[in-house]
C-alpha positions in Angstrom: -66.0 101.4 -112.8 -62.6 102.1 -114.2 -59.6 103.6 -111.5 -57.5 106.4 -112.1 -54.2 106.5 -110.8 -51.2 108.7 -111.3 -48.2 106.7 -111.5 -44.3 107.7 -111.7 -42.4 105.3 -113.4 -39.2 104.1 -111.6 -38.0 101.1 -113.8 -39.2 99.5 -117.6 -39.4 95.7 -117.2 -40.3 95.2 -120.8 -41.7 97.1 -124.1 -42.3 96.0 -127.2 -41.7 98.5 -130.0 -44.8 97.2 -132.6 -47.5 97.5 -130.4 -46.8 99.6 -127.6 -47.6 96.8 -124.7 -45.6 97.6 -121.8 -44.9 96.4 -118.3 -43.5 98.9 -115.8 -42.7 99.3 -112.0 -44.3 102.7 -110.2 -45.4 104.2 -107.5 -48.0 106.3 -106.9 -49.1 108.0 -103.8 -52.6 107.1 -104.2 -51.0 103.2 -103.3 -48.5 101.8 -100.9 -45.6 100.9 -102.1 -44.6 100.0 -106.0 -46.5 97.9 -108.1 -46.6 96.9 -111.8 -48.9 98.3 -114.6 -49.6 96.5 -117.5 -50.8 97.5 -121.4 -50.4 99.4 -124.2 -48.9 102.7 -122.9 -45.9 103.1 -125.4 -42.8 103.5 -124.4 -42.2 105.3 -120.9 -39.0 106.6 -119.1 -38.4 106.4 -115.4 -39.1 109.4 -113.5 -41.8 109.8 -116.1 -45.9 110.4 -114.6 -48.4 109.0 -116.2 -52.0 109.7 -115.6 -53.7 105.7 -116.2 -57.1 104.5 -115.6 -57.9 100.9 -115.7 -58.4 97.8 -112.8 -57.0 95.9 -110.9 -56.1 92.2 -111.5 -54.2 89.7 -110.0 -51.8 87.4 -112.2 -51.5 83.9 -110.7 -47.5 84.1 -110.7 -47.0 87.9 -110.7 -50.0 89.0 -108.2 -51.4 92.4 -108.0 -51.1 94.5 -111.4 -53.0 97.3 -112.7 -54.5 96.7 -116.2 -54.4 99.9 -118.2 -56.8 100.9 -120.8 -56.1 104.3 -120.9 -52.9 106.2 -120.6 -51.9 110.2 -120.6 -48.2 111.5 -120.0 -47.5 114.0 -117.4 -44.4 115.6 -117.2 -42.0 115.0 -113.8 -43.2 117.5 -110.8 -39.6 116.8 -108.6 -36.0 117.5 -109.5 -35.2 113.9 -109.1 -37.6 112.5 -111.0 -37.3 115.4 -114.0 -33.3 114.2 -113.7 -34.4 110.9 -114.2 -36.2 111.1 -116.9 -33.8 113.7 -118.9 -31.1 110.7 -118.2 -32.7 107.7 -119.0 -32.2 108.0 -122.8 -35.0 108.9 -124.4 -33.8 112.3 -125.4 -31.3 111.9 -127.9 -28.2 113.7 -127.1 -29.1 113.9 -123.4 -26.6 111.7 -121.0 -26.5 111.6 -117.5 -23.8 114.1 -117.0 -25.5 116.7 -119.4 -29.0 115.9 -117.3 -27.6 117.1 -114.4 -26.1 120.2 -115.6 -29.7 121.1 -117.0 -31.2 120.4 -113.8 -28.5 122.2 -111.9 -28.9 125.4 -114.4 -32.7 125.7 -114.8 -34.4 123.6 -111.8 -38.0 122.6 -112.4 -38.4 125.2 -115.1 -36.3 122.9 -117.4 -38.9 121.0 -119.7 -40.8 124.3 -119.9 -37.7 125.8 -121.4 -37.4 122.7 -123.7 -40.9 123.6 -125.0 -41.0 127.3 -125.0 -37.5 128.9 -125.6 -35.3 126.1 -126.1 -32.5 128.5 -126.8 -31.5 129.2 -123.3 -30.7 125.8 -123.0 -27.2 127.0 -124.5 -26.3 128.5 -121.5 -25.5 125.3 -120.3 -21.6 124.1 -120.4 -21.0 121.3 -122.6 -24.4 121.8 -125.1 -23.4 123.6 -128.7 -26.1 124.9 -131.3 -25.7 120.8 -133.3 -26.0 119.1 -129.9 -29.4 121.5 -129.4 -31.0 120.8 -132.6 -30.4 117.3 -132.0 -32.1 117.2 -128.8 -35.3 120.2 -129.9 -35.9 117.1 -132.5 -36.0 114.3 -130.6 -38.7 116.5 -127.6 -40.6 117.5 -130.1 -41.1 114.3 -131.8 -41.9 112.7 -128.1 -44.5 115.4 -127.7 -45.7 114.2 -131.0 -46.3 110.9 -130.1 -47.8 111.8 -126.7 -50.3 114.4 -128.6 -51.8 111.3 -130.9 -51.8 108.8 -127.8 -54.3 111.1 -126.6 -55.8 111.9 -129.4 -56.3 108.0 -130.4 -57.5 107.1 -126.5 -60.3 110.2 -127.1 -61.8 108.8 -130.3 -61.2 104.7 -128.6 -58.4 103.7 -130.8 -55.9 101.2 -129.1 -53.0 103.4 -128.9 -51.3 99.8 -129.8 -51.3 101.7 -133.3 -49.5 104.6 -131.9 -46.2 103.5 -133.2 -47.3 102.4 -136.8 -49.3 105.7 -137.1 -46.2 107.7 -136.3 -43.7 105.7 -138.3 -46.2 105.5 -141.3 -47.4 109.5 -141.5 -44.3 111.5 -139.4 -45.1 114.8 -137.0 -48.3 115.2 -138.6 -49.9 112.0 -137.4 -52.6 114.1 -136.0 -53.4 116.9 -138.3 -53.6 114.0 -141.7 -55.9 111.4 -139.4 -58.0 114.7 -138.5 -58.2 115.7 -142.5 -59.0 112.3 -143.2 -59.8 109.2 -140.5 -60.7 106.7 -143.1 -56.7 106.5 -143.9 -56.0 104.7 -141.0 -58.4 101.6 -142.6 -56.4 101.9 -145.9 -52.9 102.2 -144.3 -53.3 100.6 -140.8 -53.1 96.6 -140.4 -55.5 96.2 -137.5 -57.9 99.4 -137.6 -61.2 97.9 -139.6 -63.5 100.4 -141.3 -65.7 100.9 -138.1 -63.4 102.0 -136.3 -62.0 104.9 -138.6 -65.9 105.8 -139.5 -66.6 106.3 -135.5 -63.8 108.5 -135.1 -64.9 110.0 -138.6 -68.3 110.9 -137.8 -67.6 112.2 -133.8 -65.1 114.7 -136.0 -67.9 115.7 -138.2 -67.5 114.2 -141.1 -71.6 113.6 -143.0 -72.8 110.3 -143.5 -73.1 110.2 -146.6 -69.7 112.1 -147.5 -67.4 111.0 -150.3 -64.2 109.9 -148.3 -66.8 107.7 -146.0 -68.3 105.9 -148.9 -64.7 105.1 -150.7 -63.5 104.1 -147.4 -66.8 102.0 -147.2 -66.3 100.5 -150.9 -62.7 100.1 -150.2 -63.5 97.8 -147.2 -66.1 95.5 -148.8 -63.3 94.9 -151.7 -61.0 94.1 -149.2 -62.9 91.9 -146.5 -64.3 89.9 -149.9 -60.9 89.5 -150.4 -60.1 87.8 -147.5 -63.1 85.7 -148.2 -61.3 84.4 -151.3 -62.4 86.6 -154.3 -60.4 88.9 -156.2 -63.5 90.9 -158.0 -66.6 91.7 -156.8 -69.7 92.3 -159.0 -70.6 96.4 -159.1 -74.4 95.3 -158.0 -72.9 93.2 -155.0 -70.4 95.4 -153.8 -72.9 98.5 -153.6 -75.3 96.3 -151.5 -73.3 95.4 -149.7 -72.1 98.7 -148.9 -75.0 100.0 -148.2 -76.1 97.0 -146.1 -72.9 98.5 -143.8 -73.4 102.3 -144.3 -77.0 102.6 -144.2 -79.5 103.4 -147.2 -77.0 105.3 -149.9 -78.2 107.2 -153.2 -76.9 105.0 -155.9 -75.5 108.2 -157.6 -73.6 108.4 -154.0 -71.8 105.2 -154.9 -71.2 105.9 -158.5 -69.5 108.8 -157.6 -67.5 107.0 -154.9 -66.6 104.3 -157.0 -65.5 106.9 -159.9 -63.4 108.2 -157.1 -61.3 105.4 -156.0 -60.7 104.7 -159.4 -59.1 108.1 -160.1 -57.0 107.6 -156.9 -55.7 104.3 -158.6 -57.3 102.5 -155.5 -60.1 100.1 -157.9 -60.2 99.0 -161.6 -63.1 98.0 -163.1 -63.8 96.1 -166.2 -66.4 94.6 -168.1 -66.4 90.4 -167.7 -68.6 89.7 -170.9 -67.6 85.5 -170.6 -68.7 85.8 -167.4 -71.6 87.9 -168.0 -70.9 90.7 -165.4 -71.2 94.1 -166.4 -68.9 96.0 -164.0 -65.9 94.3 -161.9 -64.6 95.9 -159.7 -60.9 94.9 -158.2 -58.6 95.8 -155.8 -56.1 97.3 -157.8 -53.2 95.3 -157.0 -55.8 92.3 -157.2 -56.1 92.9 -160.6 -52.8 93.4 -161.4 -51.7 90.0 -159.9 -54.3 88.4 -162.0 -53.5 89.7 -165.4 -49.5 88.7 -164.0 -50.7 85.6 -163.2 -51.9 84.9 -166.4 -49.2 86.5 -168.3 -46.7 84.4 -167.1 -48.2 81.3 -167.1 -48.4 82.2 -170.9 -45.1 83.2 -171.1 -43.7 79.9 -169.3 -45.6 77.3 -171.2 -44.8 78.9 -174.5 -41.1 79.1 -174.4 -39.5 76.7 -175.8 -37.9 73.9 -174.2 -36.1 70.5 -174.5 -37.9 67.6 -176.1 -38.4 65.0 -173.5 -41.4 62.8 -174.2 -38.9 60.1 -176.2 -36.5 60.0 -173.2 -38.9 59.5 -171.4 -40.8 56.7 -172.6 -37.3 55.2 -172.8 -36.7 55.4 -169.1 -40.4 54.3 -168.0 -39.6 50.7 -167.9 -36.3 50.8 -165.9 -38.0 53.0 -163.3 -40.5 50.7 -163.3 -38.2 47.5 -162.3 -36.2 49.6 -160.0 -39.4 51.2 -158.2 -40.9 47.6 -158.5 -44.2 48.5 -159.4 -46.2 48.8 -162.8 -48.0 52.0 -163.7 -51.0 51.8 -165.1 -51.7 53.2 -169.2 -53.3 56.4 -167.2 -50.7 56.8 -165.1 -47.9 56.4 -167.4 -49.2 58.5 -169.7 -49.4 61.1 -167.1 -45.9 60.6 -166.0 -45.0 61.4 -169.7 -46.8 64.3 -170.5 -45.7 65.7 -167.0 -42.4 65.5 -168.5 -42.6 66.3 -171.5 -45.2 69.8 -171.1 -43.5 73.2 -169.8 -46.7 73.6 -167.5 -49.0 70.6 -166.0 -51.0 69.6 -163.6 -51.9 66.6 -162.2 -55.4 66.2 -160.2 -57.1 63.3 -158.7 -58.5 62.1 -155.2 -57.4 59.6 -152.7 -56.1 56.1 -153.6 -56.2 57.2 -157.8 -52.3 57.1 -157.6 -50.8 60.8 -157.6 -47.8 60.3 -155.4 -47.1 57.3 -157.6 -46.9 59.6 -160.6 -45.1 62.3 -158.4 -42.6 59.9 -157.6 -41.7 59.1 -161.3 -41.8 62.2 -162.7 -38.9 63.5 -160.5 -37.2 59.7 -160.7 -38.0 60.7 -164.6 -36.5 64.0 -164.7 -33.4 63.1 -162.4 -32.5 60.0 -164.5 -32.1 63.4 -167.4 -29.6 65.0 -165.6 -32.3 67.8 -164.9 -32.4 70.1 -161.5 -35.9 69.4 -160.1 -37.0 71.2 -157.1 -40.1 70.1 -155.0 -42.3 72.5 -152.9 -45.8 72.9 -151.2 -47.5 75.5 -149.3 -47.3 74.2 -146.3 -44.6 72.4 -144.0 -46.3 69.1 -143.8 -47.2 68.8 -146.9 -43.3 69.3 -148.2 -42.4 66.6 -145.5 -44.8 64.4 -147.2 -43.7 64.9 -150.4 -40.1 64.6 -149.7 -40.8 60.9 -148.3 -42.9 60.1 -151.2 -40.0 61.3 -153.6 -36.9 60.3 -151.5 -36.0 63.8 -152.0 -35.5 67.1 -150.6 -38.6 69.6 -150.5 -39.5 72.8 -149.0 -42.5 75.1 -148.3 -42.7 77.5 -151.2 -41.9 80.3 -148.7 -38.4 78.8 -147.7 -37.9 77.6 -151.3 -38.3 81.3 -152.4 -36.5 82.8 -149.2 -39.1 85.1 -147.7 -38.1 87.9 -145.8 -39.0 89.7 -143.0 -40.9 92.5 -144.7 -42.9 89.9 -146.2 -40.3 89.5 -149.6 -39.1 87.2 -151.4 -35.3 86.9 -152.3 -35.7 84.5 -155.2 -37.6 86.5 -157.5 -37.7 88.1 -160.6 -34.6 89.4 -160.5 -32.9 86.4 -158.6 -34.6 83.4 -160.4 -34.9 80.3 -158.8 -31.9 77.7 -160.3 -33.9 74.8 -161.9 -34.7 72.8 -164.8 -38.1 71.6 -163.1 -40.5 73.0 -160.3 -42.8 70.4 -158.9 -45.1 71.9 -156.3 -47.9 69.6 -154.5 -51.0 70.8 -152.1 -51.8 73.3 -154.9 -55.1 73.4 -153.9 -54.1 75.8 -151.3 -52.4 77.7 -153.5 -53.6 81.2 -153.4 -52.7 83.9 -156.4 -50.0 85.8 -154.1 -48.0 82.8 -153.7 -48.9 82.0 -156.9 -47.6 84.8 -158.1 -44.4 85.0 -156.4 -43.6 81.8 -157.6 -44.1 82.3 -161.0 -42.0 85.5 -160.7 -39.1 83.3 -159.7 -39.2 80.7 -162.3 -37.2 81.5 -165.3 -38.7 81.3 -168.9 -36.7 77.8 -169.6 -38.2 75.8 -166.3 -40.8 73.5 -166.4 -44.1 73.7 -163.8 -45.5 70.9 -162.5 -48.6 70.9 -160.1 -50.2 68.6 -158.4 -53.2 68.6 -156.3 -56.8 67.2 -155.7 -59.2 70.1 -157.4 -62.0 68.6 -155.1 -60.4 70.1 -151.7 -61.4 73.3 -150.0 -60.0 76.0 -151.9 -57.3 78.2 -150.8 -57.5 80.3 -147.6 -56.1 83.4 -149.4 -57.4 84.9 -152.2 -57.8 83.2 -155.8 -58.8 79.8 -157.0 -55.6 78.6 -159.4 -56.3 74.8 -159.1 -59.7 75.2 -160.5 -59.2 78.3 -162.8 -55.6 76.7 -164.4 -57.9 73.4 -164.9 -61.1 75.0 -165.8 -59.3 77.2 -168.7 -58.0 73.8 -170.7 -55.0 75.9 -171.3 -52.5 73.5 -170.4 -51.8 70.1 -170.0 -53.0 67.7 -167.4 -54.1 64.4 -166.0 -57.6 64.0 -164.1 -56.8 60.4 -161.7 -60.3 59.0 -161.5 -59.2 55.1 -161.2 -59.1 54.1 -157.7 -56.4 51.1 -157.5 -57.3 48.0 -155.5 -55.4 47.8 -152.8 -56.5 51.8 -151.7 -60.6 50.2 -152.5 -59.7 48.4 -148.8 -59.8 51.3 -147.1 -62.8 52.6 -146.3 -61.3 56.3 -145.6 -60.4 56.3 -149.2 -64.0 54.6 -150.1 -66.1 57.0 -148.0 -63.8 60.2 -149.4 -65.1 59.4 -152.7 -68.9 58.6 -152.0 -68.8 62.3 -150.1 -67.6 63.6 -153.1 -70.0 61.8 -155.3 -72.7 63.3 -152.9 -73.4 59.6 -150.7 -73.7 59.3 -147.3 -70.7 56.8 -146.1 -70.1 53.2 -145.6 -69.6 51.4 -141.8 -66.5 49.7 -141.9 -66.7 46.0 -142.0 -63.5 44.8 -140.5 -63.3 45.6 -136.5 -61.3 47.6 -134.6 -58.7 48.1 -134.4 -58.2 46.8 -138.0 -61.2 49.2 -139.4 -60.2 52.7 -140.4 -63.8 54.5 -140.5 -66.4 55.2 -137.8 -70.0 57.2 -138.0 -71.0 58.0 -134.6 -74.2 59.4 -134.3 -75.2 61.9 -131.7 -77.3 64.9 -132.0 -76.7 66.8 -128.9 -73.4 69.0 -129.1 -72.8 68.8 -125.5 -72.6 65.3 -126.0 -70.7 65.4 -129.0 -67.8 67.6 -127.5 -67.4 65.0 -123.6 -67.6 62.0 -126.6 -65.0 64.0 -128.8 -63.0 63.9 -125.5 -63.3 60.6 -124.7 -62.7 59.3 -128.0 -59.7 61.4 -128.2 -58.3 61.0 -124.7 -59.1 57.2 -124.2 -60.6 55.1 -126.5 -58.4 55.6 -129.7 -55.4 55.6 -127.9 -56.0 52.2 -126.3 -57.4 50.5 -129.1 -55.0 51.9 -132.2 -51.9 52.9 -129.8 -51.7 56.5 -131.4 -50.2 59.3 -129.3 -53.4 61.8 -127.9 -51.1 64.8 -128.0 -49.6 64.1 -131.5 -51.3 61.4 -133.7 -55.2 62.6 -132.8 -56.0 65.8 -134.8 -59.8 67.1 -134.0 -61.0 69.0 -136.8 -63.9 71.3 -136.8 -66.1 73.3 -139.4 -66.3 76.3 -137.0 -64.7 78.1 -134.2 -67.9 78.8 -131.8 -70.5 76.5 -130.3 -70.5 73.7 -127.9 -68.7 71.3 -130.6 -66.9 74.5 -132.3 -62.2 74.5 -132.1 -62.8 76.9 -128.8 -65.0 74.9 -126.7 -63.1 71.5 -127.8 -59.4 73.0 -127.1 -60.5 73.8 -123.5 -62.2 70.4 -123.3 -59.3 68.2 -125.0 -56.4 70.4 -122.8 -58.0 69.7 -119.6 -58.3 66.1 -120.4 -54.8 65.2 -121.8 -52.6 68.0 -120.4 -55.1 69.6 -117.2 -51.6 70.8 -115.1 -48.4 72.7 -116.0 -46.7 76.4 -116.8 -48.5 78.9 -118.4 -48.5 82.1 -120.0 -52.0 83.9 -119.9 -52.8 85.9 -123.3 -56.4 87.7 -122.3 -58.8 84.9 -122.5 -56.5 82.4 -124.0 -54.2 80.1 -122.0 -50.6 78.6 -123.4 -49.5 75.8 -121.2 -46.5 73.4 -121.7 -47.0 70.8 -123.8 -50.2 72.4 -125.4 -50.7 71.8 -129.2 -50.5 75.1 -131.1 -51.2 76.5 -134.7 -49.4 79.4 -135.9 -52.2 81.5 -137.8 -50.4 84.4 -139.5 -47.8 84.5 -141.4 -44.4 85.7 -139.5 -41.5 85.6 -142.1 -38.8 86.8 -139.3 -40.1 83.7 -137.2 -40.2 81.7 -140.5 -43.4 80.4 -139.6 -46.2 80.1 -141.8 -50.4 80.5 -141.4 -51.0 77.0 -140.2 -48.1 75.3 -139.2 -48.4 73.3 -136.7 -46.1 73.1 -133.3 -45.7 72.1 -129.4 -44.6 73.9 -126.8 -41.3 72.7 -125.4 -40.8 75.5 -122.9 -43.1 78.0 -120.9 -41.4 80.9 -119.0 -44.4 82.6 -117.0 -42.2 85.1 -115.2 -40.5 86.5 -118.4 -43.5 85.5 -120.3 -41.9 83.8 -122.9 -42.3 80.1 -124.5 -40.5 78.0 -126.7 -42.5 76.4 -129.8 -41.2 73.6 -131.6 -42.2 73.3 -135.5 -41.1 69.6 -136.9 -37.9 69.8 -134.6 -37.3 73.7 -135.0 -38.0 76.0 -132.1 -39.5 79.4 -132.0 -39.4 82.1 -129.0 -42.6 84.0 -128.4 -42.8 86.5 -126.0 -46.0 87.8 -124.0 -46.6 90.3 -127.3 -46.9 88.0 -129.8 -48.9 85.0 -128.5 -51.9 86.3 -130.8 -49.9 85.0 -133.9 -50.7 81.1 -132.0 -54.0 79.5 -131.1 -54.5 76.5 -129.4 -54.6 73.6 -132.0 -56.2 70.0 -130.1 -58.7 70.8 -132.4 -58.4 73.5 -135.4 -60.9 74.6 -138.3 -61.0 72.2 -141.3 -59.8 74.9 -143.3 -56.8 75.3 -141.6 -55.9 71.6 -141.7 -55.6 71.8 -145.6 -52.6 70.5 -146.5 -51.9 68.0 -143.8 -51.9 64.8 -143.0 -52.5 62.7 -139.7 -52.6 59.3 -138.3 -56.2 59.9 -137.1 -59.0 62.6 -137.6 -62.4 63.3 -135.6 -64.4 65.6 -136.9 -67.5 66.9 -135.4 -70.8 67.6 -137.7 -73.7 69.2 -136.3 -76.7 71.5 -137.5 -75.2 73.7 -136.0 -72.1 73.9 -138.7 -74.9 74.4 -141.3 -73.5 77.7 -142.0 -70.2 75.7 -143.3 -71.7 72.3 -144.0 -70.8 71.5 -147.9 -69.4 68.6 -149.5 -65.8 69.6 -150.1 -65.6 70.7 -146.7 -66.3 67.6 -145.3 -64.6 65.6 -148.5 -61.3 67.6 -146.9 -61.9 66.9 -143.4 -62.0 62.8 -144.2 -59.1 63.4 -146.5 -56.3 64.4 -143.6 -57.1 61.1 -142.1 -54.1 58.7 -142.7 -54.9 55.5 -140.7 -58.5 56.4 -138.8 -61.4 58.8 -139.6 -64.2 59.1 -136.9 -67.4 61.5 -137.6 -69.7 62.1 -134.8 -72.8 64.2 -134.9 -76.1 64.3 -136.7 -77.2 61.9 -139.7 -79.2 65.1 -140.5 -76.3 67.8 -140.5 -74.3 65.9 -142.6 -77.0 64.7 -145.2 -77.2 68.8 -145.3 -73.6 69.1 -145.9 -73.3 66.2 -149.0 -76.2 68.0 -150.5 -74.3 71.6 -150.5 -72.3 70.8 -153.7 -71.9 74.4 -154.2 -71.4 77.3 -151.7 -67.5 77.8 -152.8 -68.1 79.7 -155.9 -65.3 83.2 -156.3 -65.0 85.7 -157.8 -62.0 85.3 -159.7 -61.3 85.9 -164.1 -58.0 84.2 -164.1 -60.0 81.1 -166.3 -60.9 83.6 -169.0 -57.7 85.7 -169.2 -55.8 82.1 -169.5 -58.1 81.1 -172.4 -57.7 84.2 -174.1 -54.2 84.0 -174.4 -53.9 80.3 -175.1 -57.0 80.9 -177.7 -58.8 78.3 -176.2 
């Protein structure tokens, strides 16, 4: 049963202006003595009352707090404490000196005055007509704020939106939400549809009303978004909108749908190639995609240099000096590389891309040309700058990202090269994708490299497969595996997954062999083996690091062999003691292994990068995280952006590369179980793979060829414009 205290606030300890989360010292005289409150209250000022309910908790370094989940404002009852608060800043224009002249004047009376004849307030020496307007603005917006804090706690919205809300829609926060709830999903990060239709239909809006079903359109579009697609089908999206809303007249829908497109929210279009009859986009979806295809147009046609002579010149020089000899495939690759304004270069383990990588910008140097090298991700550039022997960056550094989420190489700050080689580009998503092509001018060449049988991207699009799939420009498809990569049975067993075959034992021993299937059925025992293997047995037989060189992967977060249940396993076997910093049910101890999973462009950290924690302050609750040598503060507020990462989702290792890989496959997974998925789990693995689980689950999984298919149109509009 929740407790309901009122508090006056004597000092701030800290408040974060995004979400609201604050951590004060009050009294109350419901309690002895002061004590801390903790939550998201807003900003507070001391001498300010607040009326909280909640429970109490106690913090193993800070003891007693109270945990608030609700919180009103009350206005100071005493002199002192009205003083206080009039002081402490908050009101613009108000000092300390001009506080106590208000107090002396008007008494107890004074915040009445400030909210019902603010006039007389100029009866006080020292405050002119400019200094009250000033300070009538700045109450009246603080009444503002307290009025949707409410208003937001009645209809069980975290008043962690407060701010946003206010910034976002001014003074008339309330009144707009109250014409229209389903805003918040549109405008507000953080609020889903469910929330805003609650507080919709408490308000009185019907359930079948026309702002409830764009609002419910609107969301489908957008959570199939985040699932990868770009379009969705008019048949699918109105089932499943209805499958959310409840039974809905089609005619409902139709009109809904005819709405959102008047409002500039949707376009749809007829897909004829595809043989859809209505697609219906996001709007800035489809924008991005008819970009996207534009400019990959407009790049490979312009005109450039003639290189293909040059470079078939150069080839056997590079060759001496690299000491190795390229295949007919490969150096025909290397050429036409070169030589085409846009190409791409696909193949799988072992068939020799980071050979041809390594040529192409040896190729293009030895020309006097300015190459730059990129990827999506940080590990994946540090790879690709020790296969090339030269500098590269993620495509978000390369392209200066901002804090607003930006990019300061654009279109009207193009990026200064001759040549843009980008690797990973599986996990390119059309954003990025269309950010970087933005930033390339007309007289650069694209080259893009990546294995088209990987996981696609995590964001929306599928560029890999659509830029391939379209024939519209050049590129190489590596199918030869060389010799010396048919020796290791990681790079063996990749391809028989692919090719839809269970894998081969190893025949050498450890710890010379490189593979392992270890067969258990029972997910209990899978996640103490998973332990073992990770905490003991590969580290005493191959000499790899636990904490740095052991990555467990896992198709899903939940379950007894899901990332959550084997991050609280793997931490209390290989780091079980140390400071910590509690975030609700999550714990961030020194040492731990963490994976940044949003993107935070002020931080410069990136959705799946991959750190340690150097440095835990549990008093202040702050840590340090280091990223390849680079650390990041994080306070108590922002420890959602990080999870704990001994093991992480397979689709968040794309793009990386470890000495040693487990990866758990169970019935379980079947949800997730297909072929690329566990073709990209075997694929990190540098120097060891180990799967453990159930012959069953992943006979399942090689069978699932298929399960990956978007909704994307970015093939079609390519071939029309290349008249393929």
């Amino acid at each position: 049963m929740a407790i309901e205290l009122t508090v006056e606030v004597q000092t701030v300890t800290f408040f974060n202006e995004e979400n609201g989360y604050l951590i004060a010292r009050v009294t109350s005289k419901e309690e002895p003595g002061p004590f801390s409150v903790v939550g998201a209250v807003q900003r507070v000022t001391p001498g300010e009352l607040l009326r909280v309910t909640g429970s109490w908790a106690t913090h193993p370094k800070y003891g007693r707090q109270f945990q608030v989940a609700t919180a009103s404002r009350e206005m100071p009852a005493t002199v002192n404490g009205i003083r206080r608060y009039l002081a402490s800043g908050q009101i613009k224009g108000v000092g300390g000196v001009l506080a106590t002249r208000m107090v002396d004047a008007f008494g107890e009376k004074v915040l009445d005055i400030l909210d019902t004849d603010p006039d007389q307030l100029l009866k006080v020496e020292g405050l002119g007509k400019k200094k009250l307007k000033e300070i009538k603005a700045s109450w009246d917006a603080q009444n503002e704020i307290r009025s949707l804090m409410l208003f937001l706690q009645t209809h069980e919205i975290a008043t962690t939106h407060a701010a946003k809300i206010q910034r976002l829609y001014g003074n008339a926060a309330e009144a707009r939400i109250r014409a229209n709830p389903y805003e918040l999903a549109y405008d507000i990060r953080g609020i889903a549809f469910k929330t805003a239709d609650a507080m919709a239909l408490r308000l009185g809006f019907a359930p079948d009303s026309p702002e409830r079903i764009q609002a419910a359109l609107a969301y489908v579009l957008f959570t199939l978004g985040e699932q990868g697609h770009l379009f969705a089908p008019k048949d699918t999206l109105f089932e499943k909108t209805a499958a959310m809303v409840g039974d809905m007249a089609p005619e409902r829908l139709e009109e809904g749908l005819g709405s959102l497109e008047e409002l500039k929210r949707v376009k749809v279009e007829d897909l004829p190639a595809q043989g859809i009859a209505s697609a219906v986009y996001l709007r800035h979806f489809y924008a991005l995609e008819v970009e996207i295809a534009r400019r990959f147009h407009d790049l490979a046609s312009h005109p450039g240099a003639e290189l293909r002579g040059k470079v078939e010149k150069l080839l056997p020089a590079l060759e001496a000096e690299a000491r190795i000899q390229l295949s007919p495939q490969q150096r025909q690759a290397v050429i036409d590389a070169c030589a085409n304004k846009v190409f791409v270069i696909t193949g799988g383990p072992g068939t020799g891309k980071t050979t041809i990588t390594r040529m192409v910008v040896a190729a293009l140097d030895k020309l006097s040309l300015k190459v730059k090298l990129a990827a999506p991700t940080g590990r994946a550039a540090k790879r690709l700058s020790e296969a090339t022997g030269q500098p590269a960056a993620t495509l978000h550094r390369l392209l200066q990202s901002t804090p607003d989420g930006a990019f300061a190489v654009c279109e009207d700050n193009k990026l200064k090269a001759d040549a843009l080689l980008v690797d990973e580009v599986s996990m390119l998503d059309a954003r990025l994708c269309g950010h970087m092509l933005r930033a390339l001018p007309h007289t650069s060449r694209l080259i893009l490299v990546g294995d088209a049988d990987q996981l696609p991207s995590v964001g929306a699009g599928n560029i890999l497969e659509d830029v391939l799939g379209s024939a519209s420009v050049g590129s190489a498809r590596l199918t030869h595996i060389f010799r010396q990569a048919r020796e290791s049975m990681i790079v063996v067993n990749a391809h028989r997954v692919n090719n839809g075959q269970f894998p081969q034992a190893a025949e050498k021993k450890p710890p010379d062999a490189d593979f392992f299937w270890v067969e258990q059925d029972d997910p209990a025992a899978v996640r103490d083996l998973i332990a073992a293997l990770v905490g003991e047995r590969i580290p005493q037989v191959y000499g790899l690091d636990p904490m740095r060189d052991v990555q467990v992967l896992s198709p899903m977060h939940k379950g007894e062999a899901g990332t959550q249940s084997l991050n609280e396993a793997l931490r209390e076997r290989l780091n079980p003691t140390g400071p910590e910093i509690v975030r609700g049910s999550v714990r961030f101890r020194l040492l731990d292994r963490v994976l940044q999973t949003k993107n935070n462009y002020e931080k410069d950290v990136f959705n799946g990068d991959l750190g340690h924690i150097v440095a835990v302050d549990p008093e202040e609750g702050e840590m340090l995280v280091s990223f390849d040598g680079r650390s990041v503060a994080y306070d108590r507020t922002e420890l959602d952006e990080l999870a704990p990462a001994y093991a992480v989702s397979i689709h968040k290792s794309q793009g990386s590369e470890y000495p040693a890989v487990v990866v758990p496959i169970l019935t379980q997974h079947y949800v997730m179980l297909r072929r690329n998925l566990i073709y990209t789990a075997l694929t990190r693995a540098r120097r060891l793979a180990v799967l453990v689980g159930s012959r069953r689950a992943l006979m399942l999984g090689l069978k699932n060829a298929g399960g990956d298919k978007r909704f994307t149109h970015l093939n079609y509009r390519l071939r029309e414009l290349f008249n393929v």
